[in-house]
BASE-503385 format. One record per atom (N, C-alpha, C, O): residue in one letter; x, y, z. Coordinates in steps of 0.02 Angstrom, whole numbers, padded with zeros to 5 digits, always signed. Example, Ala and Ser with C-alpha at 12.3 -4.5 7.8 and 13.67 -1.06 7.14 Angstrom:
2
a+00660-00284+00390
a+00615-00225+00390
a+00660-00165+00390
a+00712-00166+00423
s+00642-00112+00354
s+00684-00053+00357
s+00645+00002+00394
s+00670+00057+00402
***
This chain:
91
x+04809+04504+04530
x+04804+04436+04552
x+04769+04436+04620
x+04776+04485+04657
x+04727+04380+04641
x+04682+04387+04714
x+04747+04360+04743
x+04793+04334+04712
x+04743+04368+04787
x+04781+04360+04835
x+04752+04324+04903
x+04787+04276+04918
x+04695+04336+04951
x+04649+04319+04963
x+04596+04305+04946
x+04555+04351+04951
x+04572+04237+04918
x+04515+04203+04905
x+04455+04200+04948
x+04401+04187+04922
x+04461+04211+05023
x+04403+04208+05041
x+04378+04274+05052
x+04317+04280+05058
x+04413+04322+05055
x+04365+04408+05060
x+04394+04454+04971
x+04399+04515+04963
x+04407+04401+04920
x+04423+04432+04876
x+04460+04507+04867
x+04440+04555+04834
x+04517+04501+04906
x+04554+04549+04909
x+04634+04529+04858
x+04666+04478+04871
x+04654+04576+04804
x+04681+04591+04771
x+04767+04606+04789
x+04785+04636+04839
x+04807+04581+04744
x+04867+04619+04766
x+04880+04714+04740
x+04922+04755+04757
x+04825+04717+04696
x+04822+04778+04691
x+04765+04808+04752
x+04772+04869+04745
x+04739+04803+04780
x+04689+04830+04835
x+04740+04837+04878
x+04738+04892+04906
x+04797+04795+04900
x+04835+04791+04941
x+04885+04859+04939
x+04897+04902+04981
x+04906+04848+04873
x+04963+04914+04837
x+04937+04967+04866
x+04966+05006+04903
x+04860+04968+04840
x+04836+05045+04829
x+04838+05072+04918
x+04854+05130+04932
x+04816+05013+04982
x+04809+05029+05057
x+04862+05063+05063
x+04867+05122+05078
x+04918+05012+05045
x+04990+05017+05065
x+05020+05097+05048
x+05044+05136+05090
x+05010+05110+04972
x+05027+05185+04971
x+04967+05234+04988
x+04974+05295+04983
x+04913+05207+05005
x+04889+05254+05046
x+04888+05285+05106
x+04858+05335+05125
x+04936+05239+05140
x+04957+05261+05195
x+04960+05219+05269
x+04988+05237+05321
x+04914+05145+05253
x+04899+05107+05283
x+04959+05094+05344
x+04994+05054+05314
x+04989+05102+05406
x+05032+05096+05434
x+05051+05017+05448
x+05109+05000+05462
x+05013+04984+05444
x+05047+04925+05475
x+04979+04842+05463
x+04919+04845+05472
x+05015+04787+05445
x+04980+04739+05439
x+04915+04724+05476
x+04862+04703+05452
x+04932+04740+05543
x+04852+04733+05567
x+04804+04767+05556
x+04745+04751+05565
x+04837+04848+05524
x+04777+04893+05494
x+04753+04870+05430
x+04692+04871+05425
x+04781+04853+05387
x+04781+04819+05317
x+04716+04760+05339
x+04660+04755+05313
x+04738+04729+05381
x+04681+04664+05417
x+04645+04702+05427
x+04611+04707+05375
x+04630+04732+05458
x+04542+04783+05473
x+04510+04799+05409
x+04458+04778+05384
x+04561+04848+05386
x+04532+04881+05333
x+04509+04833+05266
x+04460+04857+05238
x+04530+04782+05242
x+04523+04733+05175
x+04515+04654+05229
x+04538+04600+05210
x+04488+04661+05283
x+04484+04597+05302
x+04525+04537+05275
x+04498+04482+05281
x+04589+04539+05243
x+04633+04495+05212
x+04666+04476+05272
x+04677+04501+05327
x+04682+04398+05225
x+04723+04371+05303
x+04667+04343+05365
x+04686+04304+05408
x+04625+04359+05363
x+04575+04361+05440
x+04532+04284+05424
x+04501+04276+05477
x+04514+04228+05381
x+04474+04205+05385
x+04502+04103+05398
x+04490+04063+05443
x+04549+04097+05320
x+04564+04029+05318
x+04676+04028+05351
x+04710+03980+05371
x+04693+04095+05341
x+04736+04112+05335
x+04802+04077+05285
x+04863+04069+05293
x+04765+04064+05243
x+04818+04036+05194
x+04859+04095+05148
x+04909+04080+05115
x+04832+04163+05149
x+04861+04202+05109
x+04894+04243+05154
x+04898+04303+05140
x+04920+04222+05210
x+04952+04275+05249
x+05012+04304+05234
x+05022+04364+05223
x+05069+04239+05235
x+05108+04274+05214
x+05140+04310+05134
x+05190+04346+05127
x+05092+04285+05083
x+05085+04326+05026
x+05067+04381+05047
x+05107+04428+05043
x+05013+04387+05070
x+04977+04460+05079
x+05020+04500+05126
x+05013+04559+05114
x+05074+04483+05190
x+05119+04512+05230
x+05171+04537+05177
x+05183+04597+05167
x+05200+04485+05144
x+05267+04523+05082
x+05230+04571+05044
x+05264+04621+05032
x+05173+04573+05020
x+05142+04626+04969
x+05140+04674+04997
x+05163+04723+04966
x+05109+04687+05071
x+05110+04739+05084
x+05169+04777+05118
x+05166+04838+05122
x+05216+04747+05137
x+05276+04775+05153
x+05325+04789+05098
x+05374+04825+05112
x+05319+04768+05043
x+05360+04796+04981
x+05314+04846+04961
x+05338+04902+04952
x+05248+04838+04952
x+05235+04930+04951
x+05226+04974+04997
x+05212+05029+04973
x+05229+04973+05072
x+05257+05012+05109
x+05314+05031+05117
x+05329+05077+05154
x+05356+04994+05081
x+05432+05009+05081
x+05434+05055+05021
x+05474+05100+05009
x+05400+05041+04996
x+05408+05104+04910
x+05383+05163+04935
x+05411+05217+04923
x+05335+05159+04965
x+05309+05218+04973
x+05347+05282+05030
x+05337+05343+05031
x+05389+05242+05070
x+05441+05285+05097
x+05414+05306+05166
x+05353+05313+05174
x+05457+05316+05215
x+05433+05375+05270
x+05434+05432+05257
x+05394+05464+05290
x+05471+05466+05214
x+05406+05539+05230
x+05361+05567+05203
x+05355+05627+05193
x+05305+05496+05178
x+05250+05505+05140
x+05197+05502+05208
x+05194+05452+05245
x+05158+05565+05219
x+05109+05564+05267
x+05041+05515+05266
x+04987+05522+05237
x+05064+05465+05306
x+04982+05409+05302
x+04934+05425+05296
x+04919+05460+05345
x+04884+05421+05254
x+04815+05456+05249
x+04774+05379+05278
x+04795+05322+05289
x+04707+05409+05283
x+04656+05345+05317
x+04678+05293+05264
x+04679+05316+05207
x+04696+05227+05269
x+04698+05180+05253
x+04617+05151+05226
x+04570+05135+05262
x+04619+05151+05167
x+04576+05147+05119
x+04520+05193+05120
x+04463+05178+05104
x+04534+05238+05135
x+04477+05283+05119
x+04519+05350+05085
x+04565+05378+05115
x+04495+05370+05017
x+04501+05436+04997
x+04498+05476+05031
x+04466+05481+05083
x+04549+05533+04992
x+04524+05599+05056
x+04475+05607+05032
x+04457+05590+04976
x+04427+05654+05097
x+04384+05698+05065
x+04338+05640+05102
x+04333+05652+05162
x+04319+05608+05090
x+04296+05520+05111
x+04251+05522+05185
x+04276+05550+05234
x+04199+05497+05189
x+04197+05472+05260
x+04236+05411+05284
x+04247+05379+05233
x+04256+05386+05326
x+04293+05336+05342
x+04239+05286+05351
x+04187+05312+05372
x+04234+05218+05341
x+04173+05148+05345
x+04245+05108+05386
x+04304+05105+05371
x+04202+05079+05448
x+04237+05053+05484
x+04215+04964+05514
x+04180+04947+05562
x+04249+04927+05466
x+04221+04858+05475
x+04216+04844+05528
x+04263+04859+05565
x+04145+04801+05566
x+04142+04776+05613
x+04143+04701+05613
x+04102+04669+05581
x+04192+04671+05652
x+04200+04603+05652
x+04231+04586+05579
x+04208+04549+05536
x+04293+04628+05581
x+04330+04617+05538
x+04350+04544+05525
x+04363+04528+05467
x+04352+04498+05577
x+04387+04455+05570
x+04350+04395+05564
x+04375+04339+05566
x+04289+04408+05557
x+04245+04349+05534
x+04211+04352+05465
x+04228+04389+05418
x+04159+04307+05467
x+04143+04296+05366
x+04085+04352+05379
x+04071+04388+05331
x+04056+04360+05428
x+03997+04415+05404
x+04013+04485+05441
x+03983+04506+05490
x+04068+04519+05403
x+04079+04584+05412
x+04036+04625+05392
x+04013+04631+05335
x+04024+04660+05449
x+03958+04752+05410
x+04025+04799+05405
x+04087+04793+05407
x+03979+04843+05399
x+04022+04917+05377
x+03967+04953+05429
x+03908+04937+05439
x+04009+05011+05461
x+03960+05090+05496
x+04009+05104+05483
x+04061+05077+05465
x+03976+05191+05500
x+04022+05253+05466
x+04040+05269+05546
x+04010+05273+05600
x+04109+05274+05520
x+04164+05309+05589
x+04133+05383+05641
x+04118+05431+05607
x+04128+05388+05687
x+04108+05449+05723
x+04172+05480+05707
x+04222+05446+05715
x+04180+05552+05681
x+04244+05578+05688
x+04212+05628+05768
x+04250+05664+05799
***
């Protein structure tokens, strides 16, 4: 189900952050720009992602929040507006 309509973000995109390791709502906001534009899906998108951070447990080690391992990390710029880019993270 979308969940956010204006950056077409998923309650499964959400799941998958969440057990990926995503630590916390404002990272979830960076990473899937959800939540950031009309904010009508906030607090849907806040309960989604805290019931699958709650499944996923503490002593599951957070990996980069949406990025595979192995992965370069893409790091939205101006997450919080309608014309987000992507660059690749300096590690």
């Amino acid at each position: 189900m979308i969940i956010c309509i204006c950056h077409r973000v998923s309650d499964r995109d959400i799941a998958r952050a969440a057990q990926a390791g995503c630590a916390s709502f404002d990272e979830l906001q960076f990473e899937l720009s959800v939540a950031t534009c009309c904010g009508k899906c906030h607090d849907c998108a806040h309960e989604v992602f805290h019931r699958h951070a709650a499944q996923r447990g503490t002593h599951a080690p957070p990996a980069e929040c949406g990025s595979p391992a192995g992965s370069a990390r893409v790091i939205p710029i101006a997450a919080r507006h309608h014309h987000a880019a992507t660059v690749p993270a300096v590690a």
